[in-house]
PyMOL commands that place a pseudoatom at each C-alpha (Angstrom):
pseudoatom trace, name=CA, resn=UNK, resi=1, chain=A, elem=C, hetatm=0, pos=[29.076, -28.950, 7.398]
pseudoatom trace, name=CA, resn=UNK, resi=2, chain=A, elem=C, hetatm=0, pos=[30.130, -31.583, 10.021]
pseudoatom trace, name=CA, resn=UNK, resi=3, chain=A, elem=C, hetatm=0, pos=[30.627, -30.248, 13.417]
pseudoatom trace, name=CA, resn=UNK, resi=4, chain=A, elem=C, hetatm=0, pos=[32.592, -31.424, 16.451]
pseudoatom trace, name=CA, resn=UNK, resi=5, chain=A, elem=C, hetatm=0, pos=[31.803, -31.100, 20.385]
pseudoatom trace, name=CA, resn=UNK, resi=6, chain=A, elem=C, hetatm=0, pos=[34.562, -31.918, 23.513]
pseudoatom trace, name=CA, resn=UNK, resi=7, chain=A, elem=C, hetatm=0, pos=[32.294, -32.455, 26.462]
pseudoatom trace, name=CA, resn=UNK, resi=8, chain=A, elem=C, hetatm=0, pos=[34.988, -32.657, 28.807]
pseudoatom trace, name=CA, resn=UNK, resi=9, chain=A, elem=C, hetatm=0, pos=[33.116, -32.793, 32.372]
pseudoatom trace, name=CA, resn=UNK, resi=10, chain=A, elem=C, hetatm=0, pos=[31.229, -35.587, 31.804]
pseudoatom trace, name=CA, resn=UNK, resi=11, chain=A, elem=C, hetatm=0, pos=[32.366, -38.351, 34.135]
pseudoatom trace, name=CA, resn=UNK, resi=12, chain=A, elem=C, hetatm=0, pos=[35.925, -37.207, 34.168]
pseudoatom trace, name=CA, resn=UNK, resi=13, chain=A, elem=C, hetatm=0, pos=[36.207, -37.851, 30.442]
pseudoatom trace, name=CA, resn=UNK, resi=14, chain=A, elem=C, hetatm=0, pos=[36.215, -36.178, 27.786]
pseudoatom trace, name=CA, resn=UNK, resi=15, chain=A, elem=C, hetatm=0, pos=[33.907, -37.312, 24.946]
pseudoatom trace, name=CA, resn=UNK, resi=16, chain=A, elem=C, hetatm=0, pos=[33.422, -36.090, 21.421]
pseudoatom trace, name=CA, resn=UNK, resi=17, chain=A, elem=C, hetatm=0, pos=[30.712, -36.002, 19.302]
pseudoatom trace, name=CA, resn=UNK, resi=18, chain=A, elem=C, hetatm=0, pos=[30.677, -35.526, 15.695]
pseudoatom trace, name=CA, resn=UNK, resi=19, chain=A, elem=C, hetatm=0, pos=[27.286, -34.199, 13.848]
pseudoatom trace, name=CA, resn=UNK, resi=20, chain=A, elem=C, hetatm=0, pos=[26.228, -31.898, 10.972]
pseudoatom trace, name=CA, resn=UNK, resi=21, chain=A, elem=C, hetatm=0, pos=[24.064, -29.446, 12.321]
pseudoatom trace, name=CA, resn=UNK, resi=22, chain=A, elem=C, hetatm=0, pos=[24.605, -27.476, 15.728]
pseudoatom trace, name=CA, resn=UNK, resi=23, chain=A, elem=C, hetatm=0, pos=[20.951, -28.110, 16.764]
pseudoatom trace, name=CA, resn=UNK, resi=24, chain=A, elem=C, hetatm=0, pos=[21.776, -32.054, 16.927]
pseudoatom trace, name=CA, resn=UNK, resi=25, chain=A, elem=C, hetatm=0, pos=[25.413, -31.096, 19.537]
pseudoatom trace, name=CA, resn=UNK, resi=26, chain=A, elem=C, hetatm=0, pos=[23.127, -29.057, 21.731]
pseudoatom trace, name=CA, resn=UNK, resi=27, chain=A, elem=C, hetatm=0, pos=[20.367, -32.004, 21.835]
pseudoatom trace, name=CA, resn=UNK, resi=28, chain=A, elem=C, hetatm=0, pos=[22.856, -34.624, 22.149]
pseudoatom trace, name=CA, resn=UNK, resi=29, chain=A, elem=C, hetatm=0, pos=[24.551, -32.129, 25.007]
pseudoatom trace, name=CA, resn=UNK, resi=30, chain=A, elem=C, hetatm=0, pos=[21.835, -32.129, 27.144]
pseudoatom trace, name=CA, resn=UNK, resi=31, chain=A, elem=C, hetatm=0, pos=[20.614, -35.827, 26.984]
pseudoatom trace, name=CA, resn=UNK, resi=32, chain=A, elem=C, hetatm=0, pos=[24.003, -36.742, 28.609]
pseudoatom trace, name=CA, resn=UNK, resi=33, chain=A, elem=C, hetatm=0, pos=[24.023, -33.580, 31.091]
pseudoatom trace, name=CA, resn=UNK, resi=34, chain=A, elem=C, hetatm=0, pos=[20.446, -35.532, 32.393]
pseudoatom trace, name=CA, resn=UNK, resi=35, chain=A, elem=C, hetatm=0, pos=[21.515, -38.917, 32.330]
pseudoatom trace, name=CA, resn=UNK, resi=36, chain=A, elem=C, hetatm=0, pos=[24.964, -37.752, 33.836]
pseudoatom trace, name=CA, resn=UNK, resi=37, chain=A, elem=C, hetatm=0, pos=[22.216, -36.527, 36.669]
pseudoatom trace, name=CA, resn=UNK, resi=38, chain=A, elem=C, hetatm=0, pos=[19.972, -39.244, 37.433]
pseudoatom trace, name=CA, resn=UNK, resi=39, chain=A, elem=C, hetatm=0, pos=[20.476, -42.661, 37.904]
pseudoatom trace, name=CA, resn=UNK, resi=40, chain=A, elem=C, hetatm=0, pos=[19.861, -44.991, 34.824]
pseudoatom trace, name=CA, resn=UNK, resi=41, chain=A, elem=C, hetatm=0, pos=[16.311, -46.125, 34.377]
pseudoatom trace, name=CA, resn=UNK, resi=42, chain=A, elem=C, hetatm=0, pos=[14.943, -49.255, 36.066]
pseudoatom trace, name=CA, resn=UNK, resi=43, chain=A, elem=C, hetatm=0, pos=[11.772, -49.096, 33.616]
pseudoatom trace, name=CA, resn=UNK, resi=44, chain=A, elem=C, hetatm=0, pos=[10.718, -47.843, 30.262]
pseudoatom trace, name=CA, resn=UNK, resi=45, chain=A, elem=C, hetatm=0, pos=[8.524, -44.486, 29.875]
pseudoatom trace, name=CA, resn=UNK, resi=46, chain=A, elem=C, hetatm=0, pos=[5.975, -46.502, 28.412]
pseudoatom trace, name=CA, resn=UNK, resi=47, chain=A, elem=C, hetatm=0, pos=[4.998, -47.822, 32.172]
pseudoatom trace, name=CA, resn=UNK, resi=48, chain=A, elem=C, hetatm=0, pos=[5.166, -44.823, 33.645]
pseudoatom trace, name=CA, resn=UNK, resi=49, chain=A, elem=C, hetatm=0, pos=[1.364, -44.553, 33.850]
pseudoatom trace, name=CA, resn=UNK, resi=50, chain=A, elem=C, hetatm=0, pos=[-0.990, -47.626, 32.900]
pseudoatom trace, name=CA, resn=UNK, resi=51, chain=A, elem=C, hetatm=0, pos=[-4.245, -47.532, 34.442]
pseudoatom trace, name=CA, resn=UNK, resi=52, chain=A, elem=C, hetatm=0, pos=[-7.003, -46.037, 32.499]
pseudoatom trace, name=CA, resn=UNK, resi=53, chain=A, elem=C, hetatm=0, pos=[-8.480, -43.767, 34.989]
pseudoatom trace, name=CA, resn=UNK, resi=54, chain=A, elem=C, hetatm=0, pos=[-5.097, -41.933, 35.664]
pseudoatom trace, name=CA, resn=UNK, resi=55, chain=A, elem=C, hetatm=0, pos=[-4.900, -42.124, 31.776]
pseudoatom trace, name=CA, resn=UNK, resi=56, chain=A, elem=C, hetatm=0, pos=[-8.055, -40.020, 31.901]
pseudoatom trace, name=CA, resn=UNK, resi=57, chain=A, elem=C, hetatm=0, pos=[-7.224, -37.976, 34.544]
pseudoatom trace, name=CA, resn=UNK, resi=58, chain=A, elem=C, hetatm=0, pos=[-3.937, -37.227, 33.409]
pseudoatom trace, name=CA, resn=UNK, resi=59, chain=A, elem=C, hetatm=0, pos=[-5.536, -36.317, 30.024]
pseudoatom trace, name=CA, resn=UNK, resi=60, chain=A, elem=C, hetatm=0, pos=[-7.669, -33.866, 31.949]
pseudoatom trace, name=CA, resn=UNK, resi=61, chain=A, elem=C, hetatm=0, pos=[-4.901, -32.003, 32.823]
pseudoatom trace, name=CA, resn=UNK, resi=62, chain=A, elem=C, hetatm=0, pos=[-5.407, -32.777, 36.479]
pseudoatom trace, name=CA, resn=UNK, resi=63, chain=A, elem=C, hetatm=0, pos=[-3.009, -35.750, 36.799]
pseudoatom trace, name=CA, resn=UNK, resi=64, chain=A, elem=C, hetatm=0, pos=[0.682, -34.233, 36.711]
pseudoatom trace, name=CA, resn=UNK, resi=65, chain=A, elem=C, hetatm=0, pos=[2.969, -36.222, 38.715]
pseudoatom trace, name=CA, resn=UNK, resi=66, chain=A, elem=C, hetatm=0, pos=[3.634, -40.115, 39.380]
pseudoatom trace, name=CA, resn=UNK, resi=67, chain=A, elem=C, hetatm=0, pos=[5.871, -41.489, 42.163]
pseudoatom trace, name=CA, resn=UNK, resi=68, chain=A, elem=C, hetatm=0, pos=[7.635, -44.797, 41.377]
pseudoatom trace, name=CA, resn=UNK, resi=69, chain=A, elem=C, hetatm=0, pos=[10.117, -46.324, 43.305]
pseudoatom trace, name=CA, resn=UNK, resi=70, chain=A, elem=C, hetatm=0, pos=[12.428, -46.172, 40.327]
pseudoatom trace, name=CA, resn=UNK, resi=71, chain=A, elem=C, hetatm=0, pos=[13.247, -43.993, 37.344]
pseudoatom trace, name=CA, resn=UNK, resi=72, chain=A, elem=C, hetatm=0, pos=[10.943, -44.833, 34.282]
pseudoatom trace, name=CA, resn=UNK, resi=73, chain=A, elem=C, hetatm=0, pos=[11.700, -41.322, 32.323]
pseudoatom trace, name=CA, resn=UNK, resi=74, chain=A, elem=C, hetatm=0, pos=[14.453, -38.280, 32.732]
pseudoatom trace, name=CA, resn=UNK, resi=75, chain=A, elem=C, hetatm=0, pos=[12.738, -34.608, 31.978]
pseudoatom trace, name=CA, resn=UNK, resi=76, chain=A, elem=C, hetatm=0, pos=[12.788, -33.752, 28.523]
pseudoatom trace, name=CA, resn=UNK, resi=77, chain=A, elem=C, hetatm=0, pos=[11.065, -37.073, 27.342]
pseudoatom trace, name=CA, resn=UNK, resi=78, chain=A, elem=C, hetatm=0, pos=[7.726, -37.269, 25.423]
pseudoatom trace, name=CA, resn=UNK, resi=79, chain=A, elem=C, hetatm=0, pos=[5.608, -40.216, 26.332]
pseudoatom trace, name=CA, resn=UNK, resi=80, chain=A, elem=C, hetatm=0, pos=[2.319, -40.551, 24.617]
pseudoatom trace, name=CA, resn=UNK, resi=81, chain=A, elem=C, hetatm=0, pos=[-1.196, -41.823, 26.347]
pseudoatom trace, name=CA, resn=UNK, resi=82, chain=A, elem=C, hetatm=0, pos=[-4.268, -43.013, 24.500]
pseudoatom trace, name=CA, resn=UNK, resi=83, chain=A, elem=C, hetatm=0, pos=[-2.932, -40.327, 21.321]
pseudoatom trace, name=CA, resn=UNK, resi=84, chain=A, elem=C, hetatm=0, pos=[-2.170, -37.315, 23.555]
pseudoatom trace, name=CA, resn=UNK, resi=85, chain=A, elem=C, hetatm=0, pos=[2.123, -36.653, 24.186]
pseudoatom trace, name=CA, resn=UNK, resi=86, chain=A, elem=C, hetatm=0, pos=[3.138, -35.635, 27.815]
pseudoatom trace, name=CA, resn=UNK, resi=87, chain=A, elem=C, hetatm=0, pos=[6.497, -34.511, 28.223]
pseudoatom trace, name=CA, resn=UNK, resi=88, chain=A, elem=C, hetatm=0, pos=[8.501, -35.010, 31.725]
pseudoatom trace, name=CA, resn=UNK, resi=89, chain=A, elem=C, hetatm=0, pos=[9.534, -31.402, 33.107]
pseudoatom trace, name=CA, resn=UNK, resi=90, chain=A, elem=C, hetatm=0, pos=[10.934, -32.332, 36.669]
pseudoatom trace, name=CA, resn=UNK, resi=91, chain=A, elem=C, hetatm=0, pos=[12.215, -35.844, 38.036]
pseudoatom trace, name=CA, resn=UNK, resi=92, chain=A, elem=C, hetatm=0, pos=[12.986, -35.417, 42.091]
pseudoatom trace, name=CA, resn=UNK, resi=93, chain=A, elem=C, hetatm=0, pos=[13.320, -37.681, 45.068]
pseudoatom trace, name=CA, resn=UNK, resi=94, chain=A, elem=C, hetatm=0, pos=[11.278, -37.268, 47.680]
pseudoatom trace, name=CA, resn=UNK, resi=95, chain=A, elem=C, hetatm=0, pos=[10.393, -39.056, 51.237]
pseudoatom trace, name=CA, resn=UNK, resi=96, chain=A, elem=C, hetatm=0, pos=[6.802, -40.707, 51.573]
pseudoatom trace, name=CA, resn=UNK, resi=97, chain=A, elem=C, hetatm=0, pos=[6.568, -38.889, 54.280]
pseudoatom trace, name=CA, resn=UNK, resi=98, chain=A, elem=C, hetatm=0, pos=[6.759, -35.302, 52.914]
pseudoatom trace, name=CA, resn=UNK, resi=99, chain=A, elem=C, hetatm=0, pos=[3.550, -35.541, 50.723]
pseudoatom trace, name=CA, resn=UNK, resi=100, chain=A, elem=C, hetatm=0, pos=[0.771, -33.218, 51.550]
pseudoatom trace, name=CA, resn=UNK, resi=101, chain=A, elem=C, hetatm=0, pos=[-2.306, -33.025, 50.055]
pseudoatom trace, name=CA, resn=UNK, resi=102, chain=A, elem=C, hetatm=0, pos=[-1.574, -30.958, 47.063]
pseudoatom trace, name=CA, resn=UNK, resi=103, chain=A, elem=C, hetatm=0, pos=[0.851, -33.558, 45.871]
pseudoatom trace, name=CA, resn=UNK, resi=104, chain=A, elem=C, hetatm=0, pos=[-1.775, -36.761, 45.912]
pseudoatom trace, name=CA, resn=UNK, resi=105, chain=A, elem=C, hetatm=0, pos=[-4.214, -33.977, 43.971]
pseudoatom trace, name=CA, resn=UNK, resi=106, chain=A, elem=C, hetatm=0, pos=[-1.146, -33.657, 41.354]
pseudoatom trace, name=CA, resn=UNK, resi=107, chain=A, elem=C, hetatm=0, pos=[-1.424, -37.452, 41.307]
pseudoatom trace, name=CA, resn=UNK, resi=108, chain=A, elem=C, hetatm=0, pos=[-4.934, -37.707, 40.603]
pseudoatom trace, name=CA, resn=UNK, resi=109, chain=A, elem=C, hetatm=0, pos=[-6.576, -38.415, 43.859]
pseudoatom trace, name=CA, resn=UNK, resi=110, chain=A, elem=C, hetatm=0, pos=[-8.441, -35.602, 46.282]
pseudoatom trace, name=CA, resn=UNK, resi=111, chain=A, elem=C, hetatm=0, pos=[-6.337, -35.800, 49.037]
pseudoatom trace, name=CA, resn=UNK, resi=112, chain=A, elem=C, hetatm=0, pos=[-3.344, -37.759, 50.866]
pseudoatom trace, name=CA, resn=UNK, resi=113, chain=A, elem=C, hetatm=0, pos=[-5.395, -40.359, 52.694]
pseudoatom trace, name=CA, resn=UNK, resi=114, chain=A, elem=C, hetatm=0, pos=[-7.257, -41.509, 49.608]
pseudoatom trace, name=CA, resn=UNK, resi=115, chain=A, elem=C, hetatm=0, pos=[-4.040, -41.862, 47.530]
pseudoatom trace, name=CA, resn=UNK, resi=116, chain=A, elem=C, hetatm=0, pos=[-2.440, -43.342, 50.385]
pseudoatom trace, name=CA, resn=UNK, resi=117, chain=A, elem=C, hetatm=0, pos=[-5.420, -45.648, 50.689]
pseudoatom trace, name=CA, resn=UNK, resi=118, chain=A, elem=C, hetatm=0, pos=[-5.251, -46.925, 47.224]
pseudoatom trace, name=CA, resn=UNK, resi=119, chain=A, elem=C, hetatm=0, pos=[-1.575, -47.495, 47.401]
pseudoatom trace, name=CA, resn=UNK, resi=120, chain=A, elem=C, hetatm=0, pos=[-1.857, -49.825, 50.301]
pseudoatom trace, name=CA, resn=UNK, resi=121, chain=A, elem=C, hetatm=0, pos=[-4.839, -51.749, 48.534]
pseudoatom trace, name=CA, resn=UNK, resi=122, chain=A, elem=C, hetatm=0, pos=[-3.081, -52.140, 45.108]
pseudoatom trace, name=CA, resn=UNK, resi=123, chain=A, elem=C, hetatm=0, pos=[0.146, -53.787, 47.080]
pseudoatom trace, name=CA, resn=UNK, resi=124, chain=A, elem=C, hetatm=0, pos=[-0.846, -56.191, 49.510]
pseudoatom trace, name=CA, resn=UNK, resi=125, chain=A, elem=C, hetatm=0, pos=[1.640, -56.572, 52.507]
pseudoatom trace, name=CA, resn=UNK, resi=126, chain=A, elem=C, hetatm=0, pos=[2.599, -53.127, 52.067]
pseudoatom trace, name=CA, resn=UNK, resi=127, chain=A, elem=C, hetatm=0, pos=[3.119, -50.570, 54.851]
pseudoatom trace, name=CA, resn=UNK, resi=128, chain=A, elem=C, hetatm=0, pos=[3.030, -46.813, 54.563]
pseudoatom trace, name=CA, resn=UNK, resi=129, chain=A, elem=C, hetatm=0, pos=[6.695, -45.887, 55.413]
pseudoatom trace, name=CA, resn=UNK, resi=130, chain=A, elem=C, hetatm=0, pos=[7.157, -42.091, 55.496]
pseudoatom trace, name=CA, resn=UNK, resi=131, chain=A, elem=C, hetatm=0, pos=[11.393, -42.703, 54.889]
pseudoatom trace, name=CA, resn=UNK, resi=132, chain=A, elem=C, hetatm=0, pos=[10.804, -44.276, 51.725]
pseudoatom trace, name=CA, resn=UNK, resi=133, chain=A, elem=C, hetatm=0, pos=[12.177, -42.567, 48.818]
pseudoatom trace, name=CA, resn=UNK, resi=134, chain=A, elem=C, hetatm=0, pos=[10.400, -42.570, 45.581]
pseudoatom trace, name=CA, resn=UNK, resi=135, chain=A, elem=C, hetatm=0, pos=[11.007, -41.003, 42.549]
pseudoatom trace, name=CA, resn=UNK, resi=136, chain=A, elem=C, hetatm=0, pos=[7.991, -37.883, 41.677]
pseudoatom trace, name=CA, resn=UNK, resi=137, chain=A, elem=C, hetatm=0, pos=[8.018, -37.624, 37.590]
pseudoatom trace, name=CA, resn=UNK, resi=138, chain=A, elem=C, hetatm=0, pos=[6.647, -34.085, 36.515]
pseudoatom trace, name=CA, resn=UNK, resi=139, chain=A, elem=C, hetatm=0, pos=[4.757, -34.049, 33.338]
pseudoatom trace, name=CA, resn=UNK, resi=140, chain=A, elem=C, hetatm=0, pos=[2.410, -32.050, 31.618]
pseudoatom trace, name=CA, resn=UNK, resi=141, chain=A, elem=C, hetatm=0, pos=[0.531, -32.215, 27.853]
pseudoatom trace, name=CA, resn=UNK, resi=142, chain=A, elem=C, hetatm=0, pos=[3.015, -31.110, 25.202]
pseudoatom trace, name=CA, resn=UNK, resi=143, chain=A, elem=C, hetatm=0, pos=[2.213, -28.327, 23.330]
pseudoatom trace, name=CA, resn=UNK, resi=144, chain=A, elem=C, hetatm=0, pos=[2.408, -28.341, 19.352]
pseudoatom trace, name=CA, resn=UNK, resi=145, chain=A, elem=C, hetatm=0, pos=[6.008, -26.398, 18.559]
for i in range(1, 145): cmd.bond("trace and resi %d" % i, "trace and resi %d" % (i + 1))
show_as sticks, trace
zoom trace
């Protein structure tokens, strides 16, 4: 059976989308409500998180955010690292300046100065600008369905 969806709020338009099951419409559905959301990505998932020891730590379970300055993944995507699939469950903007110690533990590191620390060291010239926005990706290990 082929089914047909009107999403008619979506940018002002109306758009249609033909399929054959219902569980394909409500998938397709929400991957435009979230991209109708957030701004289009400036990177791919893939290089959301690189280095091996937030690879690790993210295995671990204790790693479960990463700030970028743009938007490498929208919640609801799986990502894979070293054989293990994360998915994204939050994507928020947030100021520098409002991280606290229990965020730079979600990111890996023991506290706020040592994150901030290593941020300055990786990027040379940088300053430490609590008005900067960045984007905070939510993740955590996806469990078997």
């Amino acid at each position: 059976m082929v089914s047909i969806a009107r999403l008619p709020f979506l940018h002002g338009r109306s758009s249609v989308l033909v399929y054959n099951d219902r569980s394909a419409i409500l998938s397709s559905f929400w991957k435009l409500v979230i991209m109708s959301q957030y701004p289009e990505k400036t990177c791919s998932i893939d290089r959301l998180i690189r280095h091996p020891k937030l690879i690790e730590t993210a295995k671990s379970g204790v790693k479960t955010q990463q700030r970028r300055d743009g938007v490498y993944a929208w919640p609801g995507e799986v990502f894979e690292l070293d054989g293990t699939a994360f998915v994204v469950t939050d994507l928020q903007r947030e100021r520098l300046g409002d991280m606290t110690d229990e965020h730079a533990k979600a990111e890996g590191y023991p506290n706020l100065e040592s994150y901030r620390a290593l941020i300055l060291s990786m990027h040379p010239g940088m300053t430490w600008e609590p008005e900067h926005l960045v984007w905070v990706h939510s993740f955590k290990i996806k469990q078997d369905d």
